[in-house]
N, C-alpha and C positions, 0 to 999 in steps of 0.2 A: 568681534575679533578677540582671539584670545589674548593675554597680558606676554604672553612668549611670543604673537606676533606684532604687539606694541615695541615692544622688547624690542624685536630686531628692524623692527620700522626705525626706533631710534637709534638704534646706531647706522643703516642704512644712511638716514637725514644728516647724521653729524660728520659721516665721512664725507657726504656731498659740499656741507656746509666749510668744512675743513678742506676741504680741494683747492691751491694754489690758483688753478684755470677760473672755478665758479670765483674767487674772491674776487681776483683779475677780473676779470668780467664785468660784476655785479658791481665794482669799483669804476671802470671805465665807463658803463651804460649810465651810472648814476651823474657821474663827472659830465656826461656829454650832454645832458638832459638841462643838468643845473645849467652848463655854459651856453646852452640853444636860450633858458628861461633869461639868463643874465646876458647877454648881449643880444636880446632882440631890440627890435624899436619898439619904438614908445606907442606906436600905432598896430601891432601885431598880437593884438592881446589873442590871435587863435591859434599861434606860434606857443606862448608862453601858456593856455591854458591845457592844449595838445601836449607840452613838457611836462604840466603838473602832473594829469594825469596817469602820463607812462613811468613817470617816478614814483608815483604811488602803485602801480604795477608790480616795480621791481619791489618795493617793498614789502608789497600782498605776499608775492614769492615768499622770498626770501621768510617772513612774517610764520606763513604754515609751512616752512621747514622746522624751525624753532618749534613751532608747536609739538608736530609729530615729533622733536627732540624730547622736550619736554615729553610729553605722554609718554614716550618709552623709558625715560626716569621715573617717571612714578610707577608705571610697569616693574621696572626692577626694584622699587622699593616696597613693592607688595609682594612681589615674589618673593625676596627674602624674608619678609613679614615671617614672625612667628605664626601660625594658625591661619597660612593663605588655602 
């Protein structure tokens, strides 16, 4: 992939990331997970390990949007590079 499609990979990622809806979202999914893990019973550990999991989901997500943010800053910072 060229660094002009890193480039626009990252802003692509940052606009997603910056979307009121995904924050919303990725905010409520995480909330509802924590409060399934925190008021389960004491006996439901396949409630509360099913919770871990899907919250480590969202944050996989979320995790390689960053990323591709990232790579498309270092993309523009090679592209301005003198001698890219």
């Amino acid at each position: 992939m060229s660094l002009v499609d890193e480039q626009e990979r990252g802003r692509r990622a940052t606009a997603i990331l910056s979307d009121p809806i995904l924050k919303e979202a990725l905010s409520e999914i995480r909330n509802s997970y924590i409060t399934a893990w925190s008021q389960s019973d004491d006996s439901d550990a396949e409630l509360r390990e099913r919770a871990f999991f899907l919250l480590r989901a969202v944050d996989a997500f979320e995790g390689h949007l960053k990323s591709v943010v990232t790579t498309g800053d270092m993309a523009t910072r090679q592209i301005a590079a003198p001698y890219h």
